[in-house]
Structure formats: structure tokens, C-alpha cells
C-alpha positions in Angstrom: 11.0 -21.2 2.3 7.3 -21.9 3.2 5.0 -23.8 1.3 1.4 -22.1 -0.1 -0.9 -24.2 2.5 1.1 -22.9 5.3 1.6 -19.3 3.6 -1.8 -19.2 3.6 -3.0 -20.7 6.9 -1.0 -18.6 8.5 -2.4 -15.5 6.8 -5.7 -16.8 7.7 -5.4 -16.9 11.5 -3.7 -13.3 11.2 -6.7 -12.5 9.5 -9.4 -13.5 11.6 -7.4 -12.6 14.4 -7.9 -8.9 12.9 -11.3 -9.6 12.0 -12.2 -10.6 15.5 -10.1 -7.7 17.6 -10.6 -4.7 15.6 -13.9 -5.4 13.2 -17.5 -5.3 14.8 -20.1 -7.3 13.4 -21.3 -6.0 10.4 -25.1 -6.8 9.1 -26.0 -7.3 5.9 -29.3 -6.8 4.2 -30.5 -10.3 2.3 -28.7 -13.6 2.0 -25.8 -14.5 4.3 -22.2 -14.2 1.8 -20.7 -17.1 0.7 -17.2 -16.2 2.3 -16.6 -14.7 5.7 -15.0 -11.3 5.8 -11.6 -13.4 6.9 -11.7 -15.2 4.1 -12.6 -13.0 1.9 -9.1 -10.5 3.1 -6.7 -13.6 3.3 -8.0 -14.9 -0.4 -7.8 -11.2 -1.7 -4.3 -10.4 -0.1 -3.2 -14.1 -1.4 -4.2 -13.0 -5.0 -1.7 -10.1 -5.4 1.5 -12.1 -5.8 3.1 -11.8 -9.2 2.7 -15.4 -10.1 -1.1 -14.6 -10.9 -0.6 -12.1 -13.8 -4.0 -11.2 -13.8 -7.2 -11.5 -11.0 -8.3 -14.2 -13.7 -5.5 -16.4 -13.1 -5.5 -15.6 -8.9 -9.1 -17.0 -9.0 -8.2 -20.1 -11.1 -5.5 -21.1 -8.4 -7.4 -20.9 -5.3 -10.1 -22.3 -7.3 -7.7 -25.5 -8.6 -5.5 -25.9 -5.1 -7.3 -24.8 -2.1 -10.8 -24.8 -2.6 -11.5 -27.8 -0.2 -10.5 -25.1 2.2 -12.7 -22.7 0.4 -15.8 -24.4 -0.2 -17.7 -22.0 -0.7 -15.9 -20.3 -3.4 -18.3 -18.5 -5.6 -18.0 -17.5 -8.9 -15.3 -14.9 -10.5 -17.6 -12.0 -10.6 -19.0 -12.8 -7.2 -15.6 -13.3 -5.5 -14.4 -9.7 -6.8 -18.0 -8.1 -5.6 -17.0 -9.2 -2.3 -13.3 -8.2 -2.5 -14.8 -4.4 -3.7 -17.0 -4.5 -0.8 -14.0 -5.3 1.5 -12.2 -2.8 0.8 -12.1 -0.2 4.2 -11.3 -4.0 5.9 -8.4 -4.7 3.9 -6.7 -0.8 4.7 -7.7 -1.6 8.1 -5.6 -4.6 8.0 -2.6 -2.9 6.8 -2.5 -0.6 9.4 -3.1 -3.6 11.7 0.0 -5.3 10.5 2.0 -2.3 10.1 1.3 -2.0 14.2 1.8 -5.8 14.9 5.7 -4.6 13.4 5.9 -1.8 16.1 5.7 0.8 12.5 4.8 4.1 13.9 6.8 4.0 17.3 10.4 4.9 15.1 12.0 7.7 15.1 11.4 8.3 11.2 9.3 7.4 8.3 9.8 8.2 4.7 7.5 9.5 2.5 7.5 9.5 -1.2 5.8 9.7 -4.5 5.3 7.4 -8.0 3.3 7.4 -10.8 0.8 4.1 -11.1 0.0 3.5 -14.7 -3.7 2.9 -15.4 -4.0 3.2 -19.2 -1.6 3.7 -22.2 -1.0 7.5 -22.7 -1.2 7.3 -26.7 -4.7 5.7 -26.7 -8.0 7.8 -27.6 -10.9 8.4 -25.8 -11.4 8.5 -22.3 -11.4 5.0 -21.2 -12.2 3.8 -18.1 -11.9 6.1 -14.9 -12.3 8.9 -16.9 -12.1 12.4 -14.8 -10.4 10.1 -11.8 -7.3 9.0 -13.5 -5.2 11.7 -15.5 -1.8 12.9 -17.4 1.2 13.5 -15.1 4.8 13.1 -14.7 7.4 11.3 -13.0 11.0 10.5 -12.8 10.6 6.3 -13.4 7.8 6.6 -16.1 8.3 10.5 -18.0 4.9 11.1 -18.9 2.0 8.4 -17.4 -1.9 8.5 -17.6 -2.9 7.0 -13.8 -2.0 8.1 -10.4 0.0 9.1 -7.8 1.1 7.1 -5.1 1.9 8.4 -1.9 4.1 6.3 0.5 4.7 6.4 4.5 7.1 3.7 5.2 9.1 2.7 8.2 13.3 2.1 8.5 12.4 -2.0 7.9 10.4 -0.9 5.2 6.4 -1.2 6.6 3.8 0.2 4.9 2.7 2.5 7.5 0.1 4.7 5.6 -0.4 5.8 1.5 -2.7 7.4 -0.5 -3.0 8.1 -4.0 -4.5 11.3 -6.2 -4.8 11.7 -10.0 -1.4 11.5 -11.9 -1.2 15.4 -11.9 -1.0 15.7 -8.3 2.0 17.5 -6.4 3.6 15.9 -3.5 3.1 18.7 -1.3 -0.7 18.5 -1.3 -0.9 14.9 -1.0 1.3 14.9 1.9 -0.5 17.7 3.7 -4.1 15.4 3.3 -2.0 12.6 4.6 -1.2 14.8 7.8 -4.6 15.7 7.8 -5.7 12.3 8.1 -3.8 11.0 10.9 -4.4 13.7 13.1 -8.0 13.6 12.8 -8.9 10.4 11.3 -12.2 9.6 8.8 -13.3 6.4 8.9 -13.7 7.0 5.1 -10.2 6.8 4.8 -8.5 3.8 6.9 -5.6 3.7 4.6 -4.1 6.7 6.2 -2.6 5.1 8.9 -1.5 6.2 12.3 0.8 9.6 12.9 4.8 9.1 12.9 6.1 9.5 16.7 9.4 10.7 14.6 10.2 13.3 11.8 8.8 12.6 7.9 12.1 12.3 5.4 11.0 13.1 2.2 12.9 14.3 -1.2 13.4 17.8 -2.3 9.5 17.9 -4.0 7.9 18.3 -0.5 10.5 21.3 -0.2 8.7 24.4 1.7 9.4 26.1 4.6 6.2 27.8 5.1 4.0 24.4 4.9 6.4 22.8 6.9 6.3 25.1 9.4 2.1 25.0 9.3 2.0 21.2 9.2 4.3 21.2 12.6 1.7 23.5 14.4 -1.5 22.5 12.8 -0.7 18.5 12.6 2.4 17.3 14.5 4.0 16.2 11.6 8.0 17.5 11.8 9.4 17.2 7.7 13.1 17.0 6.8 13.9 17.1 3.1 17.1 16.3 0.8 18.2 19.7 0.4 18.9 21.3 -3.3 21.9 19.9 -4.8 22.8 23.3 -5.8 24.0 24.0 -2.3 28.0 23.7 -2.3 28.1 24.0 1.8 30.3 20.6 2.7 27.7 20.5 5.6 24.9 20.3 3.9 26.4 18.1 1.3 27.1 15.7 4.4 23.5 16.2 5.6 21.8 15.7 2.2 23.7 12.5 1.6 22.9 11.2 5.1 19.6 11.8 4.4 19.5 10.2 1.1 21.0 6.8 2.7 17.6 6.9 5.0 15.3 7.2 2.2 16.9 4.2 -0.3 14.3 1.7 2.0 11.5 3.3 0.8 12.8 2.5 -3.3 13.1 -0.9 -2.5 9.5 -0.5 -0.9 8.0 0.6 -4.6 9.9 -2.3 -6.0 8.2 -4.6 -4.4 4.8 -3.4 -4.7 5.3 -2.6 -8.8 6.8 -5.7 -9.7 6.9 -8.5 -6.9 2.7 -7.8 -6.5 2.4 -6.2 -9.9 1.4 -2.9 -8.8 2.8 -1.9 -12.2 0.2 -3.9 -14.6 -3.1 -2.1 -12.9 -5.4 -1.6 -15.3 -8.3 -1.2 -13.6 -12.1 -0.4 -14.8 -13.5 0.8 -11.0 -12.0 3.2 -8.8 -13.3 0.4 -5.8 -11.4 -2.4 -7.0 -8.2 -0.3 -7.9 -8.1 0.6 -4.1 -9.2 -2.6 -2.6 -6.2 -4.2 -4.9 -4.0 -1.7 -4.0 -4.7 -2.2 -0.1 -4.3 -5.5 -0.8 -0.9 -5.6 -2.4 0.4 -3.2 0.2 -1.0 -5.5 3.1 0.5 -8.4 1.4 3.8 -6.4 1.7 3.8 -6.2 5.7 2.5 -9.3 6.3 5.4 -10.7 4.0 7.7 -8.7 6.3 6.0 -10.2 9.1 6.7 -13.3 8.4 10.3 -12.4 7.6 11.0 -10.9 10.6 9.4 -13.9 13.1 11.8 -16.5 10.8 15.0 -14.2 11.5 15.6 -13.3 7.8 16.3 -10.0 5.7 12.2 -7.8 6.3 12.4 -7.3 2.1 13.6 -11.0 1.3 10.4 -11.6 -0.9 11.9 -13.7 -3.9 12.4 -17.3 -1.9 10.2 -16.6 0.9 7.0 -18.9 -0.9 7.8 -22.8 -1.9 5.3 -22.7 -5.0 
């Protein structure tokens, strides 16, 4: 176990290390920020454990134990302004941790899909995010109202890339704009991470042989899916198992992100701060595995890695 002050200053110096190597200097119109961009990622990353059940509560601890390191700490609604205007910083970071664990160079990544609740199905109106966020379906929720998650994710269990589209999306088209995205990046769109130097593994729902065959020639990007279980070849029994044991990593991966860094209890009013929190949490992740990693433990021991 670590304790928080060294958690933290350790995050910090990755940070800025980031900040330094990969981030120009950006200039603002007006006064200077109260936080530097470094601060502002470590603090926002910080904030996604579980123990802080809301962004309130987050605030209030770095507010009550570390704010003679943060003197400048602003106020609440300040502090998330600057965490929504962070947001391309933070995906960048991801990707930058994801690279610092070699993610990328394997011979495989696994993709995958799950529904992100945003709202309770049953309520009236339109609520917030309204013709963003919408009905769909998944195998851990049954009907949601939210989005869908999209997941690259190495064999130690790095975030290497996601996305996510409204709740009604299909994997296929997600994973055909993730594709896209790697090999020819937008700036728009850090998030997307670098291309696999290996094959995709994905479930049956990104099944196709026609799009598979068009995202090899049109974007490099080589897909093996769990065949149907209806096939009774012992072969492809073998294979489809084999391939199943690959792609149990990337559950753990969601089960981190839902419940360790509440992923699950996002109920967000802006589409900005849903994917500036959601960057965050998934950067959390990697560094997390980072740390796990340098100290010679399990990449996915999460639960006694902090001393709070």
C-alpha cells in the first residue's frame, strides 16, 4: 500500500512530465488560471476514486487534506470549469500512460462494448443531454437510457483507446470510427488512441466478414471474433473458447471503471464534463496499473493499492 501524499505526488510528476513532453504552451485570453494544466489533470484524475461518491465530495477532500499543496484551489464551480476545459489533455494523458506501459506494441487488443447509464429509464421528460444520450440495450443492464462504451484494451489490461455513442449504437459502427481514428487521427478526438500492431479480439456483435475484410484494406486493423455458438465443429469449439479466455481481461477492465471509479453512478448534466470524467477515470486506470507494475504486483490489484 501507498499513502494519498505519495499517490498523489507521484501522479503529479507523471503529470507534468506529460504536460511538459507532449503539451505546447497554450495561451489564454484574460487572467492567468488559478491551477496549472498539471494540476489541474493530477487533481481531476485524483477525484475519480470511488471513495468520493460524488465530484462534491472529491472537491471537499483535496480541499480538507492537500490544499497547502493546492493553494490556489478555487472554488467548486471554478475547479470543474477548468476540469471541462481540460478535457483533450486528460485523453491525451491516457494514451500517454497507455504508451509508458508498452500498450499498443502486443500482439492483441480486445475490444468491447457496455452500456453507461446516464438517467433512469422510467423518468419523464427529456432531462439533461437530451438528443445526446438515448434508449438501448445491453447484456449487464437489459434496457439503459445513456451510452455506449467502446473499449480497446491490452493483455495487462491498459486502456489503450475508447469511445462512446448514444446507447442505441451497434458495435460494429463504433468499432469502424475507432479504426478510423487511429489511422488518421483528429486532434478532435485524442481519446482514440494509437493503432494495435496485433489483431482486435472482439465478441460475436462485431461479427462480419465483409467489414472485416474492408477495415483490413482500408485501416490495418485485422478482427478475430468469438464465433457463433451454434457451430458444433470441435475445432471451432476449441478456437472460440481460446478466444474467450483472451477476452475475460477486458471484463475485469469494465469492473474497474464501473465500480472501483464509479463509472456506473454518471449522471452527468454536460456532454464536456461526462467526457473529461470519463478520460479521467480511464487515465486513473493505467496509471493505477502503472504503479502496479513498477512495485511488482498483480496490473488490476486496485483494492489495497491506496493507504487512505
Amino acid at each position: 500500500m501507498i499513502d494519498t501524499d505519495t499517490f498523489l505526488t507521484t501522479l503529479y510528476v507523471i503529470v507534468d512530465d506529460f504536460c511538459k513532453a507532449r503539451l505546447g504552451d497554450k495561451v489564454r485570453p484574460g487572467p492567468a488560471a488559478s491551477l496549472t494544466r498539471s494540476e489541474v489533470i493530477t487533481l481531476a484524475v485524483f477525484g475519480q476514486w470511488h471513495l468520493f461518491p460524488t465530484e462534491r465530495a472529491a472537491y471537499r477532500y483535496i480541499r480538507r487534506h492537500f490544499l497547502s499543496a493546492f493553494p490556489t484551489l478555487p472554488d467548486r464551480a471554478q475547479w470543474n470549469r477548468l476540469i471541462r476545459g481540460c478535457r483533450d489533455e486528460i485523453a491525451r494523458f491516457l494514451v500517454y500512460l497507455a504508451s509508458l506501459l508498452r500498450a499498443g506494441h502486443d500482439d492483441y487488443e480486445i475490444l468491447d462494448t457496455t452500456g453507461i447509464r446516464t438517467r433512469n429509464i422510467k423518468r419523464r421528460g427529456r432531462g439533461w443531454l437530451a438528443d445526446q444520450a438515448c434508449i438501448g440495450k445491453c447484456t449487464r443492464l437489459g434496457w439503459f437510457e445513456g451510452f455506449r462504451l467502446l473499449l480497446a484494451v491490452s493483455p495487462i489490461g491498459a486502456i489503450t483507446g475508447l469511445g462512446f455513442g448514444a446507447g442505441s449504437a451497434k458495435d460494429q459502427p463504433l468499432a469502424e470510427t475507432l479504426f478510423a481514428l487511429r489511422a488518421d487521427p483528429d486532434a478532435r478526438v485524442p481519446s482514440a488512441g494509437e493503432p494495435a500492431c496485433g489483431d482486435y479480439i472482439a465478441d460475436s456483435g462485431f461479427t462480419g466478414a465483409l467489414n472485416a475484410m474492408r477495415w483490413s484494406a482500408e485501416y490495418g486493423a485485422w478482427l478475430e471474433c468469438v464465433p457463433q455458438s451454434e457451430l458444433h465443429n470441435p475445432d471451432w469449439k476449441r478456437y472460440r473458447r481460446w478466444l474467450a479466455s483472451l477476452r475475460q481481461i477486458i471484463e475485469t477492465v469494465n469492473d474497474r471503471l464501473l465500480d472501483t471509479f464509479r463509472l456506473d453512478k454518471e449522471r452527468p448534466h454536460d456532454i464536456t464534463g461526462f467526457q473529461a470524467r470519463l478520460a479521467a477515470k480511464a487515465a486513473l486506470h493505467n496509471f493505477c496499473i502503472w504503479l502496479n507494475v513498477r512495485s511488482g504486483r498483480a496490473p488490476l490489484a486496485f483494492a489495497d493499492l491506496m493507504d487512505w
